[in-house]
N, C-alpha and C positions, 0 to 999 in steps of 0.2 A: 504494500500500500504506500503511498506518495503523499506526501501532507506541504501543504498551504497552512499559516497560523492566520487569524483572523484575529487581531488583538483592541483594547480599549483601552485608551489613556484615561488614568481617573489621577484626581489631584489628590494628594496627601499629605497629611503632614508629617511624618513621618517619612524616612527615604525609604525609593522603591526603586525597582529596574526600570531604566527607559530602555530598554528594549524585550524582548518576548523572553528571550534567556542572555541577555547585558549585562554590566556593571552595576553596582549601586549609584544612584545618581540623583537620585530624590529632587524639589518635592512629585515629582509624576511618579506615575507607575504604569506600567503596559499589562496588561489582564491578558491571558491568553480567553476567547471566548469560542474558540471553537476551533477544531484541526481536519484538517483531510490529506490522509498520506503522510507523506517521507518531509521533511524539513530540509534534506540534501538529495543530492542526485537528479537521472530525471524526471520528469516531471513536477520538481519544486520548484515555485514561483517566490522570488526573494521582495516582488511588489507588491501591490495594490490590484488587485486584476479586476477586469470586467467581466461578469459571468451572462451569458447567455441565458432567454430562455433555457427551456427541457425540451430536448428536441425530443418529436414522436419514437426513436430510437433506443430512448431510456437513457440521453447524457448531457451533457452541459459543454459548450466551447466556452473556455477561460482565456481573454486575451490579457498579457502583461499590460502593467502601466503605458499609456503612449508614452514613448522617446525614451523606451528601457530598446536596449538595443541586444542583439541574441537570444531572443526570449519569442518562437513563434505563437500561436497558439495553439491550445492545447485542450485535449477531451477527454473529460470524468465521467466516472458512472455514475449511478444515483447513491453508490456504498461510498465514494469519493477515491474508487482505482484509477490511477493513471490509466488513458486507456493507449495513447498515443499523439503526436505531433502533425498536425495540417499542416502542409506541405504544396508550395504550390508548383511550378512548371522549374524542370532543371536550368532553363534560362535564371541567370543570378538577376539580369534585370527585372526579369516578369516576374520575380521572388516579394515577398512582403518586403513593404517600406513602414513602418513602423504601424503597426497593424493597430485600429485605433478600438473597433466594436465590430460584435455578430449580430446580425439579425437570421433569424431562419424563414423561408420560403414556406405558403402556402402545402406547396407538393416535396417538402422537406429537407430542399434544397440549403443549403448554409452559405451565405452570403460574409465575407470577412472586409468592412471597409477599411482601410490604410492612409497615411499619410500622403500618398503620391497621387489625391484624387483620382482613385478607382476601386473597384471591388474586386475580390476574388472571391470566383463562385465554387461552391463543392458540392456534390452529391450526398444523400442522406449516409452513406459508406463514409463520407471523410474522403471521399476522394476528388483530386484538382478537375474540374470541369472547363471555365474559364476565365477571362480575365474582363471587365469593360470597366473603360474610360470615363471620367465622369467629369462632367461642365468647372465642376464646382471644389474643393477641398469640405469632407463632409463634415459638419458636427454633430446630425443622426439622420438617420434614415428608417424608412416604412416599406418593408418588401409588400407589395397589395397580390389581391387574388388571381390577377389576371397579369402578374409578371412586371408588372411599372414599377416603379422606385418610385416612392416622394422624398428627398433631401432636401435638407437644411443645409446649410454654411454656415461654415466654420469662419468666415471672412467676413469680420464687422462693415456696414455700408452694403452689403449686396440688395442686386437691384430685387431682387424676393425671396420673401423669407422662408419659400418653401417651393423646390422646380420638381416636377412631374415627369417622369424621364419614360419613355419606353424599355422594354427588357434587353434590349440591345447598347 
């Protein structure tokens, strides 16, 4: 099993560890409030991640903090087992650029938005499908029933605050 710590800063007065297993350092204190898997190796995420819905498949895609850099995403069971790494095209350029959120597709499809304005699409397997282009740098997005994207910007001043894109 692969563990993620999930922790709470609580103030104290007394000293406490600022970190999950740190220094004493007081007045904080870091709570562990919940684990999933291993604290090292792979599958440990050393950020703050974003967890995906549950896809129909019985798992979760976990993307690292944006601008944590070697850290792809990654997919959990519902026990919280590493299950393995999404993985997009051997091209290094068509590779994730700092993978930012997942949204999952009506037909179960996993959609992974990235810093380099585009998505990379996968199949309900975790497997690389493909790549599109996107108008915009995302700050979230809505996969709809009939395949369109609606995205938002990440770019304060865009001319709307929400574009409607085809599934292409």
């Amino acid at each position: 099993m692969r563990a993620t710590q999930l922790c709470v800063i609580l103030t104290a007065l007394v000293s406490g560890s600022l970190a999950c297993s740190g220094p004493d350092l007081g007045p904080m204190r870091v709570e562990v409030i919940a684990q999933v898997g291993d604290t090292t190796g792979p599958g440990s995420i050393p950020t703050w991640p974003r967890v995906s819905a549950r896809h129909p498949g019985g798992y979760r895609i976990v993307v690292p903090q944006p601008g944590t850099t070697g850290f792809p995403p990654m997919a959990f069971d519902d026990g919280g087992n590493f299950l393995g790494e999404l993985k997009g095209p051997n091209d290094g350029a068509a590779g994730f650029v700092q993978p930012l959120f997942t949204r999952l597709g009506p037909d179960g499809t996993i959609w992974i938005f990235d810093a380099a304005a585009r998505v990379l699409v996968f199949d309900g397997a975790r497997r690389y499908q493909r790549t599109v282009a996107l108008p915009i740098a995302p700050w979230d997005a809505v996969v709809l029933g009939d395949g369109r994207i609606a995205v938002s910007s990440s770019s304060y001043g865009a001319p709307l605050p929400w574009l409607l894109l085809d599934r292409d």
